[in-house]
C-alpha positions as CSV (number, residue, x, y, z in Angstrom):
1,X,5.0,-13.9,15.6
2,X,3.6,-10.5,14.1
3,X,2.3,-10.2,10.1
4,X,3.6,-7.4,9.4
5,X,4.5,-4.1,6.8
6,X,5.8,-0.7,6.5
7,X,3.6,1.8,4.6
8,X,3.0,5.1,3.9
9,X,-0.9,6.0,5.5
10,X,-3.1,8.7,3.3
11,X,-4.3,11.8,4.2
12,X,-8.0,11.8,5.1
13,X,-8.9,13.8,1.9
14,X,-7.1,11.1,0.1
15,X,-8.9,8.1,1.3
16,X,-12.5,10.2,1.2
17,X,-11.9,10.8,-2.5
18,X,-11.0,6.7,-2.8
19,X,-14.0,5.8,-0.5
20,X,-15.8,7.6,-3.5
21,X,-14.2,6.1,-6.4
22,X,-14.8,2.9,-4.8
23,X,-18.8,3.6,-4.3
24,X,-18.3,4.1,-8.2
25,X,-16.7,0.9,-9.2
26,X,-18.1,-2.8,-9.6
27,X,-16.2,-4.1,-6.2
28,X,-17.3,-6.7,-4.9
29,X,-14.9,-6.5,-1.8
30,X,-13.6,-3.3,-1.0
31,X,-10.8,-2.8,1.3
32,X,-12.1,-0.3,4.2
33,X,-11.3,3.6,3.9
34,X,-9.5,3.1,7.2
35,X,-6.9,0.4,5.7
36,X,-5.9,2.2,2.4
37,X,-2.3,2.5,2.2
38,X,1.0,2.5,0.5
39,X,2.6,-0.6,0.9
40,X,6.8,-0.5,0.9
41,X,7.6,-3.5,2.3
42,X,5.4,-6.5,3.1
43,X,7.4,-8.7,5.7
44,X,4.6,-11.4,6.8
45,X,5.4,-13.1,9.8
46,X,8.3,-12.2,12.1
47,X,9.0,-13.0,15.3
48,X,9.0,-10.6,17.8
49,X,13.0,-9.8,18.5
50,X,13.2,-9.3,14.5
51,X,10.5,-6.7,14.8
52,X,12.4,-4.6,17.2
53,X,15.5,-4.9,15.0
54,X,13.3,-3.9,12.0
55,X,12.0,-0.9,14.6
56,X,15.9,0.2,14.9
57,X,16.7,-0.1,11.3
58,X,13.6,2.3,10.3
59,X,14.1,4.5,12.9
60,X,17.5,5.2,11.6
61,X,17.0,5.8,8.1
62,X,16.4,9.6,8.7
63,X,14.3,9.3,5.0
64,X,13.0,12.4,3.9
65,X,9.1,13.1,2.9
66,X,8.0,12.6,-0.5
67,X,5.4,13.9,-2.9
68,X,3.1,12.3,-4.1
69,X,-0.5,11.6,-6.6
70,X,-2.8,9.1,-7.6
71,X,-3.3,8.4,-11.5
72,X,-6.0,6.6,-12.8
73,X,-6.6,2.7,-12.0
74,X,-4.8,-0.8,-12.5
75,X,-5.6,-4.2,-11.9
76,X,-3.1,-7.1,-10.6
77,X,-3.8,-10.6,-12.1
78,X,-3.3,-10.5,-15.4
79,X,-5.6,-12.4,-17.6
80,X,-7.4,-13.4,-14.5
81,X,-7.7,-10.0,-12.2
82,X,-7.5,-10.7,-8.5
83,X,-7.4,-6.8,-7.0
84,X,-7.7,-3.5,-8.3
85,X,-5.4,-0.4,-7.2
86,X,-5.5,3.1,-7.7
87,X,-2.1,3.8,-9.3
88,X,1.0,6.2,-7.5
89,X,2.7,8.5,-9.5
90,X,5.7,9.4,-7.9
91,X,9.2,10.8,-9.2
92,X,12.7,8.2,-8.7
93,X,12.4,9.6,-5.2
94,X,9.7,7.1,-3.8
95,X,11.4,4.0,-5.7
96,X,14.6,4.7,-3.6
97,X,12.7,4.9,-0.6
98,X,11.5,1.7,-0.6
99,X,14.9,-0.2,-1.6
100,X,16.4,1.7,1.2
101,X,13.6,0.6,3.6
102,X,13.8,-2.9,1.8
103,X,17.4,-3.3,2.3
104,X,17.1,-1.8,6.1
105,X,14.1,-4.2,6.9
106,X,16.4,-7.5,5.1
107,X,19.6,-5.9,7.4
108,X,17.3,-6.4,10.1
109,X,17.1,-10.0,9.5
110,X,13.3,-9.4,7.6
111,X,13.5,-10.1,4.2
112,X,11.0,-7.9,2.2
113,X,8.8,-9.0,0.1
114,X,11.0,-9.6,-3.1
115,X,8.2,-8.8,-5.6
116,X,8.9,-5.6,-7.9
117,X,7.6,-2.5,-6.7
118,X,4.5,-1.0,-8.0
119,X,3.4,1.7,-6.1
120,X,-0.4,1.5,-5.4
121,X,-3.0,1.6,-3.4
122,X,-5.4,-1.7,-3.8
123,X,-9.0,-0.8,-3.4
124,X,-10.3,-4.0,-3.3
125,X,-9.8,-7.8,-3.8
126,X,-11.9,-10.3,-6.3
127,X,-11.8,-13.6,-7.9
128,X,-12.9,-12.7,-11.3
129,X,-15.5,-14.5,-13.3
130,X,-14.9,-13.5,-17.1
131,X,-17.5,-11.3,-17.2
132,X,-16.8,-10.0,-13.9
133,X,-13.1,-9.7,-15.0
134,X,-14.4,-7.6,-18.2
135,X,-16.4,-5.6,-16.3
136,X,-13.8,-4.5,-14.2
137,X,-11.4,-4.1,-17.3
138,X,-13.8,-1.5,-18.4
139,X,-14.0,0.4,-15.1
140,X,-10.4,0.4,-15.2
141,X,-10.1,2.0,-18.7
142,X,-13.0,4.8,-17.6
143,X,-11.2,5.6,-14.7
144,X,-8.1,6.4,-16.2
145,X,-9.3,10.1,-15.8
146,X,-9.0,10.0,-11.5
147,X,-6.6,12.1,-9.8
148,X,-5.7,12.4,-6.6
149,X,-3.0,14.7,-4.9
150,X,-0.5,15.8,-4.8
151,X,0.2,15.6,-1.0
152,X,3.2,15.1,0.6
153,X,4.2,11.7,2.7
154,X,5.7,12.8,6.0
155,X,5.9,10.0,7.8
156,X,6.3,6.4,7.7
157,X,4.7,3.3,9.4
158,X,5.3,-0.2,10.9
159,X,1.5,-1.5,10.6
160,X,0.5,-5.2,11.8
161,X,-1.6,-7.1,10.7
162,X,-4.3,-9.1,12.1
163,X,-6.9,-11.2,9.7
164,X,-10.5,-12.0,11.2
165,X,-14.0,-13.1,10.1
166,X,-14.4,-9.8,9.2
167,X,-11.2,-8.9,6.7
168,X,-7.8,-7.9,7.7
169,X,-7.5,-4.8,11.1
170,X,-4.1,-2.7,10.9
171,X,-2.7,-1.4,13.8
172,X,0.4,1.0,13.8
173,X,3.4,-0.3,15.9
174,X,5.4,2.7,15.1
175,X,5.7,5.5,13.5
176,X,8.7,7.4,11.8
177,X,8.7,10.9,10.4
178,X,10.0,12.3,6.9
179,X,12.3,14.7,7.9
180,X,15.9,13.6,6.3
């Protein structure tokens, strides 16, 4: 069995000016520069035949690239916060992307991740104290002003992941370019 997701990776000047807006905010756990992401389709454990199906299905989606720019800050949890994520702004185009990648990946006999998607990339993970939670409501609300992009998303990726002592390691299985 392999956890697993398919993503979009960030261009190095996108995860530097992260990294930075990270140093900035009250994080108490960051997610590495290396493991920023955009996540499409989370598909947790699948076994190994499945992922080569899911391989097949993404490779023949012939998707085409994307634009896209980061817009201010968000935090998922409601009243109690448990990450915070720089938000994606993206036209319909990215939205039908990932219910075509969805569907393919379900087709493939890997069900997706059937939360609704909010593109984003989380900067880091917490379990918030009230005043914690409040201080992090107010980062959020000062940062509304970060931008990022635009760049455009040329290729796709098949990441697994593997959880240690240390935090979660990603490791690309496979890649797929944005040319449709």
């Amino acid at each position: 069995m392999t956890r697993a997701f398919v993503a979009l990776p960030l261009p190095e000047e996108i995860r530097s000016k992260l990294a930075v807006a990270q140093f900035l905010l009250p994080l108490p756990r960051k997610v590495p520069a290396e493991n920023l992401h955009i996540t499409l389709a989370f598909l947790g454990e699948v076994a190994d035949p499945v992922l080569a199906d899911v391989h097949l299905a993404l490779s023949a989606l012939g998707l085409p690239p994307v634009t896209l720019r980061l817009h201010g800050f968000g935090l998922f949890g409601g009243a109690r916060p448990r990450s915070l994520h720089a938000q994606v702004a993206s036209g319909p185009e990215l939205g039908q992307m990932q219910a075509r990648i969805a569907r393919a990946c379900t087709m493939a006999g890997a069900p997706a991740d059937g939360r609704r998607f909010v593109p984003h990339v989380t900067l880091g993970r917490f379990r918030a104290d009230p005043a914690e939670a409040m201080r992090l409501e107010r980062a959020v609300a000062e940062g509304g002003g970060f931008r990022a992009g635009p760049w455009v998303a040329d290729r796709l990726v098949l990441y697994r992941s593997d959880h240690g002592h240390d935090g979660a390691h990603y490791s690309e299985l496979a890649a797929y370019p944005l040319t449709g």
